[in-house]
Backbone as CSV, one residue per row, in Angstrom:
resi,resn,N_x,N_y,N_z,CA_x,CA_y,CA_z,C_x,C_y,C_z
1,UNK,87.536,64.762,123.498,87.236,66.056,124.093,88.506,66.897,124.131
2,UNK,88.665,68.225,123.297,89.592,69.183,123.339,89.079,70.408,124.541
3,UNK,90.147,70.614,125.237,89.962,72.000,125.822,90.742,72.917,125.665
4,UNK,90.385,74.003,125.603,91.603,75.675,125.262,90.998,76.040,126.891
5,UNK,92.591,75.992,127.246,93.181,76.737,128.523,93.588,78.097,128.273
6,UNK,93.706,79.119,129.387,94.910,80.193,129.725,94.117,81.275,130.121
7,UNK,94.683,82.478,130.505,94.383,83.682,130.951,93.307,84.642,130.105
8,UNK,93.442,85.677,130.434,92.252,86.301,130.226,92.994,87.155,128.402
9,UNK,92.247,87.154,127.205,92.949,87.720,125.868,93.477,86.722,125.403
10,UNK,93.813,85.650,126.015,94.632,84.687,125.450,94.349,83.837,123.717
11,UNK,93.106,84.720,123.010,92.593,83.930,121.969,91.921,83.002,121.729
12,UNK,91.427,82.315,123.256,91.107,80.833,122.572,89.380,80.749,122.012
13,UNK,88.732,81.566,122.315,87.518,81.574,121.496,87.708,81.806,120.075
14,UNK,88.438,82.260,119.603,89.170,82.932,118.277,89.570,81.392,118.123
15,UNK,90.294,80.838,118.478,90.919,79.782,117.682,90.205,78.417,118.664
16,UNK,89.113,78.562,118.676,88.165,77.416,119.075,87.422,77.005,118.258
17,UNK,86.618,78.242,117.247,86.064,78.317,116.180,87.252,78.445,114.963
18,UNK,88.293,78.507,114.849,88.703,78.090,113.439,88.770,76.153,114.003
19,UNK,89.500,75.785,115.049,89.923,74.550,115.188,88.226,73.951,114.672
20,UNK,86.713,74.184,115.090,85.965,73.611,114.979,86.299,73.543,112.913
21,UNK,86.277,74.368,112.725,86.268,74.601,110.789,87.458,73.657,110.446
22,UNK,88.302,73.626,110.706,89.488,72.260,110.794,89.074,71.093,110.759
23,UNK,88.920,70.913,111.747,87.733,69.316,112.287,86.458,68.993,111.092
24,UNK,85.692,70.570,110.728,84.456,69.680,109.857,85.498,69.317,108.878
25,UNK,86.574,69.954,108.108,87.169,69.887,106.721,87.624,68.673,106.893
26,UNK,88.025,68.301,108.103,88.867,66.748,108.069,87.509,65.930,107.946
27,UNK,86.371,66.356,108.505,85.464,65.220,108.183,84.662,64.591,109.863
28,UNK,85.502,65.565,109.996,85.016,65.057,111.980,84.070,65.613,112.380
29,UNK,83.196,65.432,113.192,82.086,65.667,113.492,82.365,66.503,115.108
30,UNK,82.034,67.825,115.469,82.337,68.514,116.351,81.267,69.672,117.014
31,UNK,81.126,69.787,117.893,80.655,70.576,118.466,81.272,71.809,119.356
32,UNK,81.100,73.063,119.367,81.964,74.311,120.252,80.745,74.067,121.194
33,UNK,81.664,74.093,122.398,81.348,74.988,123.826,81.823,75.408,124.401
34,UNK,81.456,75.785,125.770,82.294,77.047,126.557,81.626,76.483,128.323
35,UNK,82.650,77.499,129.221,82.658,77.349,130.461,82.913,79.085,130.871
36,UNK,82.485,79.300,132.171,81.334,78.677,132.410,79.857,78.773,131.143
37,UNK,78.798,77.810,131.030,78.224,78.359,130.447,78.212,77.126,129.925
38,UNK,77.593,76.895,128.203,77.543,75.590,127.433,76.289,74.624,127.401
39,UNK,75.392,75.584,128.375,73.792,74.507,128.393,72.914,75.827,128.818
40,UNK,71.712,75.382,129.348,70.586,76.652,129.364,71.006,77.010,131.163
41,UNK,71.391,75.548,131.931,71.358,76.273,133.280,72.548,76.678,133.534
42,UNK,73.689,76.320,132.993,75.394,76.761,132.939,75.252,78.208,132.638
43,UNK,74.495,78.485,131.539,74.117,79.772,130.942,73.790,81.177,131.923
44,UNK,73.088,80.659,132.696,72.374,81.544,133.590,73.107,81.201,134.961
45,UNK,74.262,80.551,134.904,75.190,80.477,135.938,76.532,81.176,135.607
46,UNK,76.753,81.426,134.638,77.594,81.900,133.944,77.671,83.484,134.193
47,UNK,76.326,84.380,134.338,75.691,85.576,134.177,76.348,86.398,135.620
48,UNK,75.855,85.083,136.634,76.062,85.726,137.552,77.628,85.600,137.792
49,UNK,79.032,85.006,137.184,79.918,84.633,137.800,80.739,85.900,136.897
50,UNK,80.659,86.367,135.517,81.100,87.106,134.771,81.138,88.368,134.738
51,UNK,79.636,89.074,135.896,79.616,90.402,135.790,79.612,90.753,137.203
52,UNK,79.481,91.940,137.168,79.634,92.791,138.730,81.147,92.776,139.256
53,UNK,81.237,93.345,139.959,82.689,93.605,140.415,83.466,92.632,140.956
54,UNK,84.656,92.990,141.191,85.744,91.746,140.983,85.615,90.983,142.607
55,UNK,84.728,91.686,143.542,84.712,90.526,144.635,83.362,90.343,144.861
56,UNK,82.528,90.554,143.956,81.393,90.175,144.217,81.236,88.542,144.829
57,UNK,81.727,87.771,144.788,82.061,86.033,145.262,82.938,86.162,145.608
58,UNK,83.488,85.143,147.176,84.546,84.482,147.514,84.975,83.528,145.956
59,UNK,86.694,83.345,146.460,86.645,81.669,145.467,86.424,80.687,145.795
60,UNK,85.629,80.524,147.047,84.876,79.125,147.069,83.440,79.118,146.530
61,UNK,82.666,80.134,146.810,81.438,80.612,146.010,81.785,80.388,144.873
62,UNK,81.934,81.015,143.982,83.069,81.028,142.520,83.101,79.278,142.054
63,UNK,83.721,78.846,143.110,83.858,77.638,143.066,82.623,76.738,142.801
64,UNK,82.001,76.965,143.988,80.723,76.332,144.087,80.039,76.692,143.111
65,UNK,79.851,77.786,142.430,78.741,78.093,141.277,79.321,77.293,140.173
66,UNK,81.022,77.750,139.883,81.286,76.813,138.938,81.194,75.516,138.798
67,UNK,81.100,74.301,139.398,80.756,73.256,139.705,79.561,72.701,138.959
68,UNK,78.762,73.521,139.989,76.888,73.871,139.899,77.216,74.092,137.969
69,UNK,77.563,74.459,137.641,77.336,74.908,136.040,78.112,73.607,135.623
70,UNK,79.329,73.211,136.140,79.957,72.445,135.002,79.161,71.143,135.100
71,UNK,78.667,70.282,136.114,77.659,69.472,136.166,76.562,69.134,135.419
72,UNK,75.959,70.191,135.447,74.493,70.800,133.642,75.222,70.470,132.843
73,UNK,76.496,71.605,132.410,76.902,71.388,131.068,77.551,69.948,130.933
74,UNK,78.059,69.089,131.650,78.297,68.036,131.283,77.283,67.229,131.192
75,UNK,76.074,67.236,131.697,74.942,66.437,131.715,74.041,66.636,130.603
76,UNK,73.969,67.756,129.950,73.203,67.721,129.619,73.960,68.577,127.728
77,UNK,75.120,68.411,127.712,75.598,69.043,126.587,77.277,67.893,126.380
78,UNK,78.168,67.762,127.036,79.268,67.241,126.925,78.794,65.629,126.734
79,UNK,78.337,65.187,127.726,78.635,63.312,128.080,77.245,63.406,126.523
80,UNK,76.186,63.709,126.183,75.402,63.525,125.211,76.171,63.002,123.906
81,UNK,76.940,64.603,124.069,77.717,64.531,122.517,78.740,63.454,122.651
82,UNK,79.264,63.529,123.598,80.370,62.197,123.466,79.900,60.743,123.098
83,UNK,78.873,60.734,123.664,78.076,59.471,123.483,77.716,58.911,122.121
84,UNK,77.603,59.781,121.317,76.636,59.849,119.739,78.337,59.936,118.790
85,UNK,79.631,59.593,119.621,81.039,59.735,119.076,80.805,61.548,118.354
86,UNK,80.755,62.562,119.022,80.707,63.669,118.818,81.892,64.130,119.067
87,UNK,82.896,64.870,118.655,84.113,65.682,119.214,83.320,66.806,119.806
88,UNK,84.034,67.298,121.156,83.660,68.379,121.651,84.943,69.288,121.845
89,UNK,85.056,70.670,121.561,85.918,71.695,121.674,85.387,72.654,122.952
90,UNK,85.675,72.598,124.130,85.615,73.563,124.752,86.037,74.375,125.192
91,UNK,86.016,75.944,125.292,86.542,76.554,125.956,86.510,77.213,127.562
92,UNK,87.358,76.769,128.115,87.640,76.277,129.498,86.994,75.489,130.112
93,UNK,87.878,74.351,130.753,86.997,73.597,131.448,87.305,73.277,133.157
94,UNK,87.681,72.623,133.437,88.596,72.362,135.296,89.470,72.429,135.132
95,UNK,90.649,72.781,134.379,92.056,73.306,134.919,91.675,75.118,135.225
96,UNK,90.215,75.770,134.788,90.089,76.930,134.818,90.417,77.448,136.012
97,UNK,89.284,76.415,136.719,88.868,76.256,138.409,89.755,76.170,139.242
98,UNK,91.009,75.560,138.792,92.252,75.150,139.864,93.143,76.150,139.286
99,UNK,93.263,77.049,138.602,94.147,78.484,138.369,93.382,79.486,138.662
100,UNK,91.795,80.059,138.499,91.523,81.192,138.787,90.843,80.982,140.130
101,UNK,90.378,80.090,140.830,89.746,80.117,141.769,90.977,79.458,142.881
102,UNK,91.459,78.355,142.849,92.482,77.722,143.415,93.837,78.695,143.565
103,UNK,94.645,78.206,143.102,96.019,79.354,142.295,96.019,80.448,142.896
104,UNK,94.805,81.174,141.846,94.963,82.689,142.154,94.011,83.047,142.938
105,UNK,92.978,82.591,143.466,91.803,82.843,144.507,92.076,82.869,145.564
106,UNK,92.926,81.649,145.705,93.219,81.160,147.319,92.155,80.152,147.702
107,UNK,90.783,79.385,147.006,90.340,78.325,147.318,90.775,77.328,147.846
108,UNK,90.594,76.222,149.123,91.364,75.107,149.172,91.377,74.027,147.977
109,UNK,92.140,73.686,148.031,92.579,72.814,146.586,91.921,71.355,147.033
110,UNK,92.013,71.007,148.198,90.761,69.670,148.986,89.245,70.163,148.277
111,UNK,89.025,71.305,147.800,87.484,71.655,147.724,87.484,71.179,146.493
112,UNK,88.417,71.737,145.400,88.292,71.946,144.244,88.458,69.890,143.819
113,UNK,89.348,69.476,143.992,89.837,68.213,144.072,88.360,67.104,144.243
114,UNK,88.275,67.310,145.167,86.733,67.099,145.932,85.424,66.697,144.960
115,UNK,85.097,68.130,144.422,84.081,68.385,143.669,84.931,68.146,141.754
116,UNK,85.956,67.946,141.648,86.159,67.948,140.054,86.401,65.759,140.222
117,UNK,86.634,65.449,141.034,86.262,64.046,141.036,84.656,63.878,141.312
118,UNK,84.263,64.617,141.868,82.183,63.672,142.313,81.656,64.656,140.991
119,UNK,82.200,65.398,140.256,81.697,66.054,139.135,81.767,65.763,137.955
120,UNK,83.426,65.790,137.750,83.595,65.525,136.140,83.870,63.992,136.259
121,UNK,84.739,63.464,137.165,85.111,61.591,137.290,85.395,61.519,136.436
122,UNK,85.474,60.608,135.166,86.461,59.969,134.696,86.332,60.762,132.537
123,UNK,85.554,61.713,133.215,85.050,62.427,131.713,86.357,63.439,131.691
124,UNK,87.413,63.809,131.594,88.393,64.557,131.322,88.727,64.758,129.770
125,UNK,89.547,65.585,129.485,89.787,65.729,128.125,90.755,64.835,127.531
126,UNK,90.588,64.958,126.493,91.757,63.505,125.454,92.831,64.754,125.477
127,UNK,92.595,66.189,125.034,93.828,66.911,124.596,93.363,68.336,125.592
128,UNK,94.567,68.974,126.438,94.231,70.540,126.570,94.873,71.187,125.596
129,UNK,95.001,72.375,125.315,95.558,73.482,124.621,95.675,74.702,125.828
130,UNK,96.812,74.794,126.087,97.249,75.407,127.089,98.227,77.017,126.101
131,UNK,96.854,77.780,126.636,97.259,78.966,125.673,98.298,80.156,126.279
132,UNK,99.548,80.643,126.339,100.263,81.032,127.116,100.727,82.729,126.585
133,UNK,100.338,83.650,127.670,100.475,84.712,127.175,100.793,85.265,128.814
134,UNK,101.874,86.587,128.399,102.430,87.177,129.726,101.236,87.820,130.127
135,UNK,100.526,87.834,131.288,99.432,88.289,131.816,99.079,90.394,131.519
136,UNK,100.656,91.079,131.134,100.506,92.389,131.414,99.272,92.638,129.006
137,UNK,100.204,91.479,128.329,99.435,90.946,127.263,98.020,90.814,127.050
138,UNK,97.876,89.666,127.789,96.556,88.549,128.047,95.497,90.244,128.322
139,UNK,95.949,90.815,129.625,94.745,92.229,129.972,94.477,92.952,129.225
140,UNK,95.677,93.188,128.529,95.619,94.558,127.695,94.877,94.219,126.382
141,UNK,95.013,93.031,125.891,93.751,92.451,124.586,92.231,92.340,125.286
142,UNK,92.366,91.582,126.586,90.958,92.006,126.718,90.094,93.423,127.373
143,UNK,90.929,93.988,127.402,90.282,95.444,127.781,89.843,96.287,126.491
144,UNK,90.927,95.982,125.498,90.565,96.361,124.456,89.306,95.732,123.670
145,UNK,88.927,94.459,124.407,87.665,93.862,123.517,85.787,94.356,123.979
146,UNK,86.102,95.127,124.913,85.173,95.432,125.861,83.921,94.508,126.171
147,UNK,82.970,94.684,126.323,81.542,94.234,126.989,81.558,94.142,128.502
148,UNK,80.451,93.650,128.601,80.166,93.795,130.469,80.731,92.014,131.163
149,UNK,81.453,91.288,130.090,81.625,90.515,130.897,83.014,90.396,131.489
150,UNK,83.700,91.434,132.134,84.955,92.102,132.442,85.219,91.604,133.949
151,UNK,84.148,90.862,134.303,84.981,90.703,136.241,86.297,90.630,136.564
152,UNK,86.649,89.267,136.187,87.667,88.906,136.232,88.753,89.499,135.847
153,UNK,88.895,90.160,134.679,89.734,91.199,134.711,90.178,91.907,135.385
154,UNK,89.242,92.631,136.173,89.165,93.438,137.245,89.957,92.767,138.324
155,UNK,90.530,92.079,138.634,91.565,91.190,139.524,92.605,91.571,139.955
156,UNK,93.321,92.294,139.365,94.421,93.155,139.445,95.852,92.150,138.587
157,UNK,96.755,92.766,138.414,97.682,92.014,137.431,98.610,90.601,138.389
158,UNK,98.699,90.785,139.504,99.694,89.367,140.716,98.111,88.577,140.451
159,UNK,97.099,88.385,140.353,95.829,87.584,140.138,96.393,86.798,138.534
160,UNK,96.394,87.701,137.522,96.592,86.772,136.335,97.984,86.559,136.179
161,UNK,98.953,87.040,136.768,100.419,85.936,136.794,100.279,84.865,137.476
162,UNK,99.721,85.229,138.930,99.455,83.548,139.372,98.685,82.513,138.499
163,UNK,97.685,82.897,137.735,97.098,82.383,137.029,97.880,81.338,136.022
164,UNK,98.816,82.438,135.230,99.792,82.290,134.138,100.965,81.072,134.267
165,UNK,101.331,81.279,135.458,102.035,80.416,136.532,101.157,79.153,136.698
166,UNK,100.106,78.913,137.159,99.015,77.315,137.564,98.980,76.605,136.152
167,UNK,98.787,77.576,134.829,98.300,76.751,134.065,99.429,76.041,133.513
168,UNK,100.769,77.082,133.465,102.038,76.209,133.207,102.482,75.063,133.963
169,UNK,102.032,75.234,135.397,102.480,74.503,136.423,101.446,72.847,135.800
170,UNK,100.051,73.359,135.583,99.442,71.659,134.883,99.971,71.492,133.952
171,UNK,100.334,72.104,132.934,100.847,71.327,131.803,101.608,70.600,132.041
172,UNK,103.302,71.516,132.771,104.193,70.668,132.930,103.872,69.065,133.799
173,UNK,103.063,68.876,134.589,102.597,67.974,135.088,101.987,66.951,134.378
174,UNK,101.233,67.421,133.331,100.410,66.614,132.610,100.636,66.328,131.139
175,UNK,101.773,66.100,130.790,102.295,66.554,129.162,101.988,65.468,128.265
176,UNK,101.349,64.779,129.161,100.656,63.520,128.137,99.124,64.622,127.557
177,UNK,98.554,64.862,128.546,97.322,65.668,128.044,97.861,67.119,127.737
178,UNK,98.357,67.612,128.018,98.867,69.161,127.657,99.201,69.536,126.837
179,UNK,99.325,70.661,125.856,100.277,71.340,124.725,100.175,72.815,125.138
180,UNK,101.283,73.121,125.070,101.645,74.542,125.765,101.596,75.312,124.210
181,UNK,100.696,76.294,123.713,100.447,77.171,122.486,100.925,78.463,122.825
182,UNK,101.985,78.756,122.180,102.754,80.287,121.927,101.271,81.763,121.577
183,UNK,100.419,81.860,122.259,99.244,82.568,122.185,99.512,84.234,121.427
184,UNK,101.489,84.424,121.750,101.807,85.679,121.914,102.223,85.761,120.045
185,UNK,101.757,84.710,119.237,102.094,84.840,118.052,101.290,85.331,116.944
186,UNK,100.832,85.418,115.866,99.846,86.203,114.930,98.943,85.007,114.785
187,UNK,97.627,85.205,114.790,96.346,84.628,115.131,96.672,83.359,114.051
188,UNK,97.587,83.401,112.875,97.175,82.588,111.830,98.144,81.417,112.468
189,UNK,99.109,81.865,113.103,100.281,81.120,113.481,99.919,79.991,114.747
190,UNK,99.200,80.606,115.694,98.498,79.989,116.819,97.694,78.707,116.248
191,UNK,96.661,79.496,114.720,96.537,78.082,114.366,96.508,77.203,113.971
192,UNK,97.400,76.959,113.246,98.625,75.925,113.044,99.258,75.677,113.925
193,UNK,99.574,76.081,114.959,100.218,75.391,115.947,99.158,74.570,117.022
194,UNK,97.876,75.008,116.652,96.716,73.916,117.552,96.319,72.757,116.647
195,UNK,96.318,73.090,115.197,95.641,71.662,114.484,97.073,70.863,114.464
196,UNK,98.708,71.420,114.264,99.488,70.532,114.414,99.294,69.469,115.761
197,UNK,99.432,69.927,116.917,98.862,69.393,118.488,97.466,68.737,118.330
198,UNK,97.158,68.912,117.554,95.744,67.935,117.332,95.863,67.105,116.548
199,UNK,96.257,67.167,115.204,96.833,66.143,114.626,97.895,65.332,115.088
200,UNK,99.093,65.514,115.787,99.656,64.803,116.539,99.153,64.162,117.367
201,UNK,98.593,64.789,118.489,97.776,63.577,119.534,96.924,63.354,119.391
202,UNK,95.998,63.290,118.491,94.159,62.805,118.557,94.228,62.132,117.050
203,UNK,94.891,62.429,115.541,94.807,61.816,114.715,95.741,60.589,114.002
């Protein structure tokens, strides 16, 4: 199980789908998904967490919905495919929860802790991809990408530095699972620098 981490523009749907085209060419068998979101009830949990204004939810609500979704999608889309030896690529998974809701929300971290052990337990990822871009960056690509799924954006800019800040703060913690990706480089460059980090630790 691969996950693409980081802030908001940071590319990783962009280079979730080349990494999947990587993987078939090597011969590997893979599946893309996403967070929130990735099954039919994640989907329609997803709807409500992405649109409407930026305080429409506390971050424990936030929390709690995300949960509520990542549970489905692992039940009924992640642990499947793993099972049948499927690679799964997702984009974002629980380090999301402990930087945008935790980090930068202000959630208690007992909540989040709590619910990502009675939730995900011992299903974690083999590799993150920890995508790193200066947050004034990360906004300004996604404003430019428009649609209605903009909440979070709407956060104000000390929201996605703290952010920017948590996800560095897991990597450095976790550098057995982590790879910190230069996000701020030309799309072709980013990926090569994710199938190298994949070929290094997973092949």
């Amino acid at each position: 199980m691969i996950t693409l981490e980081g802030g908001e523009g940071a590319g990783k749907s962009t280079q979730a789908r080349r990494l999947l085209d990587r993987l078939a060419q090597a011969g590997i068998d893979a599946i893309a998904t996403r967070e929130p979101g990735g099954s039919l009830g994640a989907e329609a949990i997803r709807a409500l967490l992405v649109t409407g204004t930026a305080d429409r939810w506390s971050a424990e609500t936030e929390t709690l919905l995300l949960y509520a979704a990542r549970a489905d999608h692992l039940q009924r889309t992640i642990r499947p495919a793993l099972e049948t030896g499927t690679w799964v690529v997702c984009d974002r998974f629980a380090d999301s929860t402990r930087a945008y809701q935790g980090a930068a929300g202000g959630a208690p971290e007992a909540l989040i802790a709590g619910l990502e052990a009675a939730v995900v337990g011992a299903d974690r990822p083999d590799l993150t991809l920890m995508f790193d871009l200066p947050a004034e960056a990360g906004l300004a690509r996604a404003q430019g990408r428009g649609g209605a799924e903009d909440r979070f954006e709407g956060k104000g800019l000390a929201f996605h530095r703290r952010l920017r800040e948590r996800f560095l703060a897991i990597a450095q913690a976790e550098p057995e699972r982590c790879a910190v990706i230069d996000a701020a480089a030309g799309i072709e460059a980013v990926a090569e620098a994710v199938w190298t980090a994949v070929k290094d630790r997973l092949l």
